[in-house]
N, C-alpha and C positions, 0 to 999 in steps of 0.2 A: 851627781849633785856638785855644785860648783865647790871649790875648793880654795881659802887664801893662799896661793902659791909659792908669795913671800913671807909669808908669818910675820910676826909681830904681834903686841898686845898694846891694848891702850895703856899710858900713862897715868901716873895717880895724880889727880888731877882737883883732888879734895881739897887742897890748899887756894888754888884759883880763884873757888868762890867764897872761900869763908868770910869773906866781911865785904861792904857795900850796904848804902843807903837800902829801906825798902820803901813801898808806894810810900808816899807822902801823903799827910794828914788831908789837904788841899788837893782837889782835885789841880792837872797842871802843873804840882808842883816839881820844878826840875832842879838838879843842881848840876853843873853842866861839866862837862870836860875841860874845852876851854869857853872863854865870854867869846860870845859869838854876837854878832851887829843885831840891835833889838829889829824884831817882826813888828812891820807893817801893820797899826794895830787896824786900817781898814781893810786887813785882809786878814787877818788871823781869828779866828770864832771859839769861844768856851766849846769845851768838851760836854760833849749829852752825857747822860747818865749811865756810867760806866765804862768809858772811854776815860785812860788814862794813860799820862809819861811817866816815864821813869827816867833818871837822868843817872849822872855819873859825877860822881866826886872831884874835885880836882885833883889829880895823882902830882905827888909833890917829888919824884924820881922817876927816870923813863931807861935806864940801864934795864937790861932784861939779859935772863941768862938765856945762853941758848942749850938745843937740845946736842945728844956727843953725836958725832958725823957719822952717819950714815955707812953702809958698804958700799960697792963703788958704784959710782952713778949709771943708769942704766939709760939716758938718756943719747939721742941719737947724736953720731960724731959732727963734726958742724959743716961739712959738705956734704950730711946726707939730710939735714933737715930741712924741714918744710921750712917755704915763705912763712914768714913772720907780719900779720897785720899791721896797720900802723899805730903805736901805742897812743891809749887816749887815757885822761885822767878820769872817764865820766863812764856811765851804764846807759847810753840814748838808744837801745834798739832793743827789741826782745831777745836777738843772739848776740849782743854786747854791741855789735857792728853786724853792719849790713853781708856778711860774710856768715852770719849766722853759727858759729862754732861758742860763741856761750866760753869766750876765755878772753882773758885781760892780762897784759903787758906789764902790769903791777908787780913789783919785788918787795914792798919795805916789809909787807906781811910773806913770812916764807917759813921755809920747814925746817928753817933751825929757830926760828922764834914763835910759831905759832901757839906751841903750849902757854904763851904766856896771854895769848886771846880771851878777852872777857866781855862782859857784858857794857854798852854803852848806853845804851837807850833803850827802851821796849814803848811801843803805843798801841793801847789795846784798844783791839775792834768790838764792833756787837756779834754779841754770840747768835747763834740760828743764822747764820749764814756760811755761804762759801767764801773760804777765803783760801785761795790757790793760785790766788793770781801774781803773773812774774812783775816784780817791781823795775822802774827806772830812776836814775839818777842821773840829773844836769846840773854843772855848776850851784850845787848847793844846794837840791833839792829833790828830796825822792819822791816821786807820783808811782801811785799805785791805784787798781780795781779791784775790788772784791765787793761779793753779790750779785748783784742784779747789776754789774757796770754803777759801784758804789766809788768815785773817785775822791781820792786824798792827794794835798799835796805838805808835804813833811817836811821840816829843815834840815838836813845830812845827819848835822851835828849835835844836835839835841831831840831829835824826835817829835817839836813843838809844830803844831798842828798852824798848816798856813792857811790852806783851804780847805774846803771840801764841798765836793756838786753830788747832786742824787739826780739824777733822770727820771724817776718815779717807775721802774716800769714795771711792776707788779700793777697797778693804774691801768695801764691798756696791753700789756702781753697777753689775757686772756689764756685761750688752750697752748698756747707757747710757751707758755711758764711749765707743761708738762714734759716737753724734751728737751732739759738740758737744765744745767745747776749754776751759771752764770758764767763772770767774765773770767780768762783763763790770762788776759796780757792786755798789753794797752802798747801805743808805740806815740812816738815823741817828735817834732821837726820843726822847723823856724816858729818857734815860741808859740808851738800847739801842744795839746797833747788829742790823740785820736781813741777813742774807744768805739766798741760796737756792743747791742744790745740784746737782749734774747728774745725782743719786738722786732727785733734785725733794722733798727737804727744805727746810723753812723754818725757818729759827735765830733766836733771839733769844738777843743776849750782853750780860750787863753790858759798858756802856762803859767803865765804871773799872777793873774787874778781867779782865777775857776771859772771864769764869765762865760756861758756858752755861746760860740759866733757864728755855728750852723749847724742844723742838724737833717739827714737826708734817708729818708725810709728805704734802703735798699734794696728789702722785700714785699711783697704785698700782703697785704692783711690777708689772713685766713689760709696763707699759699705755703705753712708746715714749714718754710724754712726761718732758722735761727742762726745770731751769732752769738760764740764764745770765744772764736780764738780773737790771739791778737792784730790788728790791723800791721803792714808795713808800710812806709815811705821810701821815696827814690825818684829825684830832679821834679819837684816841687807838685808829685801825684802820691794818693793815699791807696790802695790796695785793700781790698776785702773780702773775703769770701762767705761763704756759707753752711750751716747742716743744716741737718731734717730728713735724709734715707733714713733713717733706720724707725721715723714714726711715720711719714706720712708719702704721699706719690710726687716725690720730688727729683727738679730737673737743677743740679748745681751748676753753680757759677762765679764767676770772680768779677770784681767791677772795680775801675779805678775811675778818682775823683780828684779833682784840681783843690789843692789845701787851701786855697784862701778862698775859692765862692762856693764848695762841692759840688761843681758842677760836674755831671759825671760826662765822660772823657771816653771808655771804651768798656766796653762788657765782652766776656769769652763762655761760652757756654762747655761745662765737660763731655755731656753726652747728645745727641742728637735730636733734638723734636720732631712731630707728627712729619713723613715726610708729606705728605699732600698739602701742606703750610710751605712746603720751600724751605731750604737750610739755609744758613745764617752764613756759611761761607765756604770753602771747599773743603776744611776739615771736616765739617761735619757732613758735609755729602759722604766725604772717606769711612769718616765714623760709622752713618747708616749700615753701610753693608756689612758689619761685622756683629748687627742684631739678629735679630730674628721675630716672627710676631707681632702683636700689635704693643709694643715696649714703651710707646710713648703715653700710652692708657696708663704705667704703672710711675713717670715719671721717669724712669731708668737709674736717680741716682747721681753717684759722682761726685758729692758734695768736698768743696773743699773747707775745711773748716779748720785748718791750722797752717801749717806748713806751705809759705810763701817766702821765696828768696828771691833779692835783687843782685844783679852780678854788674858791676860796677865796669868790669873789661871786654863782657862780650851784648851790655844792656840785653840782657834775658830777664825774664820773673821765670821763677821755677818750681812751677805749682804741683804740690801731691794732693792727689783727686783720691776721691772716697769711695766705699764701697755701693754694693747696687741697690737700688730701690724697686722691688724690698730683697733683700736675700739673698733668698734663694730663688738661681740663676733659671733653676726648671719652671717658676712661675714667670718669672720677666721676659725671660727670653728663651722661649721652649726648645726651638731648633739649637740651641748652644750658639759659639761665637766667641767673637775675642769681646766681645761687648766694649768698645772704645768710647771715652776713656777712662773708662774705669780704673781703679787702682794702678795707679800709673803718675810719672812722672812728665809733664807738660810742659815745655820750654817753648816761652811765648815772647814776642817784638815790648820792648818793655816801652814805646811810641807809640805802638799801633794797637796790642795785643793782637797781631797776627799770629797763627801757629807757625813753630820753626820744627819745633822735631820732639817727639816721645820716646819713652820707655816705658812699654808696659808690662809691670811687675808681677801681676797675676792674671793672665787672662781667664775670661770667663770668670770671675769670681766669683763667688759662693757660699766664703763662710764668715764673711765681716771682715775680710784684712787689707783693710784699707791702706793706701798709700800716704796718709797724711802725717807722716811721723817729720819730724825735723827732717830738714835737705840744708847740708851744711857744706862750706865751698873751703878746697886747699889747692893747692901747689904740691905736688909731691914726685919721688921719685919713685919710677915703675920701670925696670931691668935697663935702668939708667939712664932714662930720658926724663924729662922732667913733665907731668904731665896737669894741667888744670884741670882738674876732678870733681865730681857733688859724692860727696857721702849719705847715704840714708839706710835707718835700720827698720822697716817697717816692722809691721805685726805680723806676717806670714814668719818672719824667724831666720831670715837671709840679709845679711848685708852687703850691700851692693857700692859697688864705685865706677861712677861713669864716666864718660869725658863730658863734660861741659860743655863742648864748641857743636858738637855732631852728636850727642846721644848716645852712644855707642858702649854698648856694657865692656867694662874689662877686668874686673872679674865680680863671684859674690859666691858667697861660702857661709853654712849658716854658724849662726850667733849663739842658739839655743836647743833645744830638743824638739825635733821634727817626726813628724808621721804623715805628712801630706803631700810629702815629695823628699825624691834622693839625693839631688842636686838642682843646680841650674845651667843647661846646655849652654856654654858658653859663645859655640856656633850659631846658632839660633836664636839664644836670651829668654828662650822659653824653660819653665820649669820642667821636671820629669818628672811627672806626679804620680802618686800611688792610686792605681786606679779604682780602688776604693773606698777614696778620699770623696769619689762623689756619690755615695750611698748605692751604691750597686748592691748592697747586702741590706739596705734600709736603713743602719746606723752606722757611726762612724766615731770613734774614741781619736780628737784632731788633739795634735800637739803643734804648734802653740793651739791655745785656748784664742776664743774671740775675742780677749781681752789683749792676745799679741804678746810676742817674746818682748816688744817695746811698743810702750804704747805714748803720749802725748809729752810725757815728763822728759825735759831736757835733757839729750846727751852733747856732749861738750868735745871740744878736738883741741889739743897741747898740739900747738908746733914745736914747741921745746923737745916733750920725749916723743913726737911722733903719734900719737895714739889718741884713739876714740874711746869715752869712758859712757855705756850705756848701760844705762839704770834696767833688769833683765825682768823677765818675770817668765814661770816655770811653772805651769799651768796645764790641765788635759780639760777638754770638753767634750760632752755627747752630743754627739747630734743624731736626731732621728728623724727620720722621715715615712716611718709606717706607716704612721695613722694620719696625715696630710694629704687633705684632697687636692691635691696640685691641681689638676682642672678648673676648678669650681672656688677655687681660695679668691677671699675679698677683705680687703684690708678694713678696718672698722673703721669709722667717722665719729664722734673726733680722732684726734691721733691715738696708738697706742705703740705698743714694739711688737707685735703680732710680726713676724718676718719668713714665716713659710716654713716653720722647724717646730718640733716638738720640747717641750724643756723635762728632764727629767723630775720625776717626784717631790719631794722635801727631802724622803727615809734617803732616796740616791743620791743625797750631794754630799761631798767627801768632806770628810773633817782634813782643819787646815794640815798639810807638814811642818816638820817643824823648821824647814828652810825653805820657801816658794818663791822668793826676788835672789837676786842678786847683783852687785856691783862688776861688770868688769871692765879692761880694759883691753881693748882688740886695736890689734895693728893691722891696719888698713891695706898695708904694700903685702903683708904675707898673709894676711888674712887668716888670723889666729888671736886665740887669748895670751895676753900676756901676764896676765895676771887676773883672778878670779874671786871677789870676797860674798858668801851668800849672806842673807838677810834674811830676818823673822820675816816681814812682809812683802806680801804677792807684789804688791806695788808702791813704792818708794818714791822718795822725792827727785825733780831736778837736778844738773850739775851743773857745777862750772869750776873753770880750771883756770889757773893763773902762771906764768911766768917764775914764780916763787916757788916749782915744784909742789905746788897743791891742787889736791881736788876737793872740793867743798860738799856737801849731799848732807839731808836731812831724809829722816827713815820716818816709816810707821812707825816705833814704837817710840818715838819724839825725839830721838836725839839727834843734834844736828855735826855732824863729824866735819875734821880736816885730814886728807891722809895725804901720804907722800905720791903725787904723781906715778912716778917712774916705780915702784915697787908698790903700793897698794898699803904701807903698813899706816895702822889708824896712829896717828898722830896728836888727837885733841879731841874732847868731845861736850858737849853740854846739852844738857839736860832740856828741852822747849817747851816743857808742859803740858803737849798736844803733838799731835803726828803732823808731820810735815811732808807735801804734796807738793808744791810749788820749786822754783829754782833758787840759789841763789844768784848775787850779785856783789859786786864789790867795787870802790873807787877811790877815788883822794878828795878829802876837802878839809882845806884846813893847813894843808900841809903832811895830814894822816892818812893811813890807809883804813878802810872802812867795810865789812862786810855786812850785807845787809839778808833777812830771809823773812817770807811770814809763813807764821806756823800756824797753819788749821786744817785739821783730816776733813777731806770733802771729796764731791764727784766724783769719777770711777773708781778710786781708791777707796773708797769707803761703802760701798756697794759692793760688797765679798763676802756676804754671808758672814759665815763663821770665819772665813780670813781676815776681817776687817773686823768686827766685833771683840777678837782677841785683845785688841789692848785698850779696850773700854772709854773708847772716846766717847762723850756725852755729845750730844748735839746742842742741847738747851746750858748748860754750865759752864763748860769749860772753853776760856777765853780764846779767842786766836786773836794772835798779836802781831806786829811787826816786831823783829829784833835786830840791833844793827851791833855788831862787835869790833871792836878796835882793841891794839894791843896794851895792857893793865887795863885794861874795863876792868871797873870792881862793882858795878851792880847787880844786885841779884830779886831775883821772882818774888812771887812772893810765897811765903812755906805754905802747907796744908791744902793744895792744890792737887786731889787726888784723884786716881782712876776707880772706878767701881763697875761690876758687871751687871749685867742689866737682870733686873730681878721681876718677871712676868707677873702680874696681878692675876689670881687666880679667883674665879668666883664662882664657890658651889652652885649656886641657884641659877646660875646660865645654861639652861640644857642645852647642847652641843646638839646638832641637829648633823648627821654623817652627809645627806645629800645636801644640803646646804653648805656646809663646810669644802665640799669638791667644786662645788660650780662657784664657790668662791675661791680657790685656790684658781681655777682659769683666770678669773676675773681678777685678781690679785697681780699675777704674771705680764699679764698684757698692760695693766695701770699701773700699779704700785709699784714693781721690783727695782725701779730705775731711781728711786729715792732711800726708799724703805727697807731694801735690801733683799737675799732670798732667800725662802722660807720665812721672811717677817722678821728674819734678824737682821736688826740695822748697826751700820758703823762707823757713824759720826755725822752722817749728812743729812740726815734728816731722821725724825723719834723714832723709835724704836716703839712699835703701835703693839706686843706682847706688855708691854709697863705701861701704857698709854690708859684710862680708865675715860676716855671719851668711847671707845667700840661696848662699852658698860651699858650706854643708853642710847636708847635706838632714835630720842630727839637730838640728841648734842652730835650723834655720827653724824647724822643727814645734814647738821646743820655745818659740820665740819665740810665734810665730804661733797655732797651736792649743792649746800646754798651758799660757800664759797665765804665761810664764817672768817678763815685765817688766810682770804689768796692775799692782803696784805702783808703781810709774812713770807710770802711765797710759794704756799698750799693750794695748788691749783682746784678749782670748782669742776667736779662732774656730775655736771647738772641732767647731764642724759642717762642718769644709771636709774632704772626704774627702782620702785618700792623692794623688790623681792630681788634685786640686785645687789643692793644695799645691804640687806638683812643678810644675804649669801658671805658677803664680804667680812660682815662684823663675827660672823660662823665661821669661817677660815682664822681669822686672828685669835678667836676666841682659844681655837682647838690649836694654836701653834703656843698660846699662853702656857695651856694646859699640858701640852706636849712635851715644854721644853722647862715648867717650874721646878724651882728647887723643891723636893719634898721635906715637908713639915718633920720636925725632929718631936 
């Protein structure tokens, strides 16, 4: 189990918030830091019902004590540190800059005055959505997504609401609203802002006004792939990629587009199509023979759907590609193979999008451990040569540091607890797997889990101490493959997560430990922890790191921390009211330094069963907000904003029907688990259907369920589930209600 290796304890930090305005009587109503130049009143709009600011007093003293110094700095000597980015005052890209390391050059906030960090503003979003998306800031103005590609644009300083655009896509997403939970980041450039859709639309909006100026369908209707990650820019092209392996028989890709007409510019395909259609270019000729089968019947896969870096010195985009469609490698590609390019690193002409050169991280892969984690770019020293590097921590459990120019692994050593391999041959770049990693025994207990030692959530790189701070998670999975008719498997229509693996029972899934994430930070040149703090939750917020000696990170069980970089001790903490998912951010405006985060448990993180239902986030109540803190912020929440555990509605007179309740736990797994959670316990992303008293009555399910009563809200329609499918379904929740209520005193 991970261990704080520095020790330390938080500070008593109860004086911080004792006093500050609360919500105002007025919706709107703010009262500001400083008087900031009034909002544009033809662009600024009344808040809807329940959307609210909070503002911040004017502080009539700015003296702050600071905290007593530190032991001695463990930061690297200053001829062995890494290039240093070029300092900006703003947040314009998803990893601060186009170098993708998620850290800022900013000092005023630092770790001898951070205790004195409070609250400046908070603006509350609509509850029943996702909100995990990484904010931006440009000269005065934070733009964020959340939902379905719900954009806001913010004023730094007050939190007062400038714009905001909805794309409606709950409207025409249709069966796509099934795989995935919405937007994850948005990216920013000559007075755009870019999002992509889970219709796999790609927007461009004035940043001044929300006015949309193009929008361009990426994918094709009906064709299972989706966007959530964020878009990137680089010399006046927009970059995109896509999901959709993991529901439906999908062939991924990446597409850029010209920012001012979207005209699209070049497409790169990950895995190779039908060869008797002709390949798209000679990588994918290459590609071909590293399949097997007929793989282009399954889609193959690939999808890129986050992790895109622009390299500014050697014009590359640096795309991590996804895992295969679907699965399991014995359905797609029966003969085995390197399967290209799957799970892998793709270093493409950032002009042309020709291929320049790979890494491929897992060949053959097989258990979801996709390549798409952050690829973050440094300068560093390697046995004293200075070397240009990408860092990436994928979900197989190894981190990796490559050369950037040619590809070429030099070293990677893992991150977390493994069981699917020993190492990674460094001769070779191939893994040395256990070879009953690939079910030679018919099951397999894989460490990382398919959830990944690092999964989507920011990890961050400090040029200052030298080091990578990744958000961990500490996870086993069953996989089995018994009772899987490899031969004869058929992916269902509509989509579902059907992926060629058995899932185990309800009774088999482990109650959470009581430490299953973790914070650490890995030095990259030795490859090692330097320091290691665990966490209640499997899966944890974003980071980012500053110049100031801090790391920022907000956890499952809501509180959003600052700790000292170079030793790990918790420095500051505050309370969010909701678990946080997302990254932070931080900037100047004003003349101040400014950190900004939003708090709302959603998406993979909140889909853990019993790991995510522990700290009782509601889906339906409890606010996510945006929060932005500056030093004396004296605003505070508002009180009586409580957690409570989800309490099953039990109902005598429902006879429980046994074979009905099994063909709905199937049917549950393949639909519902990727919302709703597993075993029907949910954790924060979507209800919790054990408390739900719609599965009560067999009109209001169907009407939920199959005639698509709430897909405004985001509740997809499964209109294809017959009469006695339905009934199977509302028989499974019924007996997970019953299975899991508190008994009557």
């Amino acid at each position: 189990m991970a261990a704080d290796i520095r020790g330390g304890g938080p500070p008593d930090l109860t004086k911080d918030h004792a006093e500050g305005p609360q919500y105002g009587r007025e919706r709107n109503q703010v009262a500001n830091i400083e008087r900031s130049a009034p909002v544009s009143a033809r662009r600024e709009r009344r808040a809807t019902p329940g959307q609210h600011l909070i503002g911040a007093r004017r502080l009539f003293g700015t003296s702050l004590c600071l905290l007593a110094a530190l032991s001695a700095c463990r930061s690297l000597p200053d001829d062995r540190k890494p290039d240093l980015p070029g300092t900006t005052d703003n947040w314009t890209a998803y990893g601060g800059t186009s170098d993708e390391t998620h850290f800022s050059t900013l000092t005023q906030i630092n770790d001898g005055n951070v205790a004195q960090l409070g609250l400046a503003w908070a603006y509350d979003l609509p509850t029943m959505i996702s909100a995990v998306g990484a904010p931006l800031e440009v000269a005065g103005t934070v733009y964020l997504g959340v939902g379905y590609t719900h954009l806001y644009a913010l004023d730094a300083r007050t939190g007062r609401k400038k714009w905001d655009y909805d794309p409606e896509v709950t409207k025409v997403a249709g069966p796509k609203l099934r795989m995935g939970w919405g937007v994850r980041g948005i990216a920013y450039d000559n007075g755009k802002i870019f999002a992509g859709t889970q219709d796999g639309r790609l927007l461009a909006v004035d940043a001044a006004t929300g006015k949309l100026l193009w929008s361009i369908q990426t994918t094709e209707p009906g064709d299972g792939r989706t966007i959530s990650g964020a878009p990137r820019t680089f010399n006046g092209k927009v970059i995109i990629g896509n999901g959709g392996a993991d529901f439906t028989n999908s062939r991924g890709y990446v597409t850029t587009y010209d920012q001012k007409t979207g005209r699209q510019l070049w497409r790169f395909f990950v895995v190779p199509g039908d060869p008797a259609k002709g390949f798209e270019n000679k990588a994918m000729e290459m590609a071909a023979k590293t399949w097997t089968g007929e793989w282009w019947k399954w889609g193959g896969g690939g999808n890129p759907w986050n992790a895109m870096t622009y390299d500014k010195e050697t014009n590359l985009v640096f795309i991590g590609t996804g895992n295969g469609a679907p699965q399991n490698q014995a359905i797609r590609s029966p003969g085995g193979g390197d399967n290209l390019f799957l799970c892998s690193v793709v270093a493409l002409d950032a002009d042309t999008g020709e291929y320049v050169w790979h890494y491929q991280i897992n060949p053959g892969e097989t258990w979801d451990y996709n390549a798409t984690m952050d690829i973050s770019l440094a300068t560093i020293d390697i046995a004293g040569e200075r070397r240009k590097v990408l860092f990436t921590a994928p979900k197989n459990g190894f981190f990796y540091v490559i050369d950037r120019k040619t590809g070429k692994l030099l070293s990677a050593e893992p991150y977390t607890e493994q069981t699917w391999a020993s190492k990674i041959d460094l001769q070779n770049g191939r893994p040395v797997e256990n070879p009953d990693a690939r079910f030679r025994l018919g099951s397999f207990d894989l460490r990382p889990a398919m959830s990944g030692g690092h999964n989507w959530h920011a990890m961050s790189f400090s040029p200052k101490t030298g080091l990578v701070y990744i958000p961990t998670l500490h996870a086993m999975r069953k996989y089995d493959v018994r009772n899987v008719d490899i031969a004869g498997w058929k992916r269902a229509d509509p989509p579902n997560s059907a992926n060629g693996y058995a899932l185990p029972p309800d009774a088999e899934l482990p109650a959470p430990p009581p430490f299953a994430g973790s914070i650490q930070a890995w030095d990259p040149v030795n490859q090692r922890a330097r320091w290691s703090v665990p966490l209640k939750g499997l899966i944890n917020g974003g980071t980012a790191t500053t110049a100031g000696n801090l790391l920022f990170q907000g956890y499952a069980d809501g509180q959003f921390t600052a700790r000292s970089a170079d030793t790990g001790k918790l420095l500051w903490s505050f309370d969010a009211h909701n678990g946080i998912v997302g990254q932070p951010i931080t900037y100047m405006a004003g003349g101040r330094q400014y950190v900004t985060v939003v708090a709302g448990y959603g998406t993979t993180a909140a889909v853990q069963g019993r790991m995510s239902s522990q700290f009782g986030w509601d889906y339906r109540t409890q606010h996510r907000r945006v929060l932005t803190f500056v030093l004396g912020g004296r605003v505070m929440l508002p009180t009586g904003e409580k957690t409570e555990a989800v309490q099953p509605i039990v109902d005598p007179s429902f006879k429980i029907a046994a074979d009905k309740a099994s063909r709905g736990f199937a049917i549950y797994v393949q639909n519902c688990v990727h919302c709703h959670g597993p075993a029907a316990i949910a954790g924060g992303q979507a209800p919790d259907l054990r408390a739900s008293p719609v599965s009560l009555d067999a009109e209001a399910f169907h009407a939920v369920v199959a005639g698509g009563a709430l897909e405004s809200l985001g509740m997809p329609k499964f209109d294809e589930f017959s009469a006695s499918e339905l009934e199977a379904l509302r028989h499974y929740i019924r007996r997970r209600a019953d299975q899991t209520a508190t008994p009557s005193k």
